[in-house]
C-alpha positions, 0 to 999 in steps of 0.5 A: 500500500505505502509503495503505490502511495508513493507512486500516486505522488510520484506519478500523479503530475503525469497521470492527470496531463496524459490522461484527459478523463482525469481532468475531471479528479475534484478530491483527493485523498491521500491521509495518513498515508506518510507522505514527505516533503518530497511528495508533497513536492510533486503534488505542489507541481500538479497543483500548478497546472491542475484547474479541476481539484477542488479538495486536497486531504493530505492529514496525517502525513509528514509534509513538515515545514519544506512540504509546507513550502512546496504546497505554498508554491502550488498554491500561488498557481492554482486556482480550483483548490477550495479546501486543503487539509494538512492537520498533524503533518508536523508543520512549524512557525516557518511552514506557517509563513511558506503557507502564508505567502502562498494565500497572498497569491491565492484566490481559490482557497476557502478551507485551511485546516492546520488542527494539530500542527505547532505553529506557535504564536509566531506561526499564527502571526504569519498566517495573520499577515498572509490573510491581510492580502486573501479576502477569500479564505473563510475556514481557516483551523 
């Protein structure tokens, strides 16, 4: 299981462009499943160029702060992603302010959902700062 896991990470940026009935993938769940930061790497790339996920679950994985920085990339560039869960994925005060910079550029993103991670005081003002830029994000957790 954890190895085709791997592979959906791996390979999802080149499913989803080769296929077009893929265009359609509006969730994706991928929880629990001990996704790194380079996993959450790939998926950050697919993000760039995917127009139809609407939500993204990737809780309890490890993504930590350089995952963190890799999905803040994506989401300057997309602009379907609603709802993006990343609870208990070990996410600090500098994955906190990667995500923040991401939600300056991004117009797309309703639900964050950082329950369980220790971004501390200095995490949370980061986030602060990144919303003073994004009027679209209503949940953030």
């Amino acid at each position: 299981m954890l190895c085709s896991m791997i592979n959906v990470c791996q390979r999802f940026n080149s499913i989803v462009d080769s296929y077009d009935r893929y265009q359609i993938l509006t969730t994706l769940d991928l929880g629990d499943n001990k996704i790194e930061a380079d996993g959450a790497r790939h998926l950050a790339d697919g993000l760039c160029h995917n127009t139809t996920l609407t939500k993204l679950h990737l809780g309890f994985n490890q993504v930590r702060d350089v995952g963190a920085q890799h999905l803040a990339n994506g989401l300057r560039h997309n602009t379907a992603l609603t709802t993006l869960n990343l609870q208990y994925n070990g996410i600090e005060a500098v994955g906190a302010q990667h995500l923040a910079d991401g939600l300056r550029h991004n117009a797309a993103l309703i639900t964050l959902d950082l329950e369980g991670n220790k971004i501390g005081d200095v995490g949370v003002q980061h986030l602060a700062d990144g919303l003073q830029d994004n009027t679209v994000i209503i949940i953030l957790s």
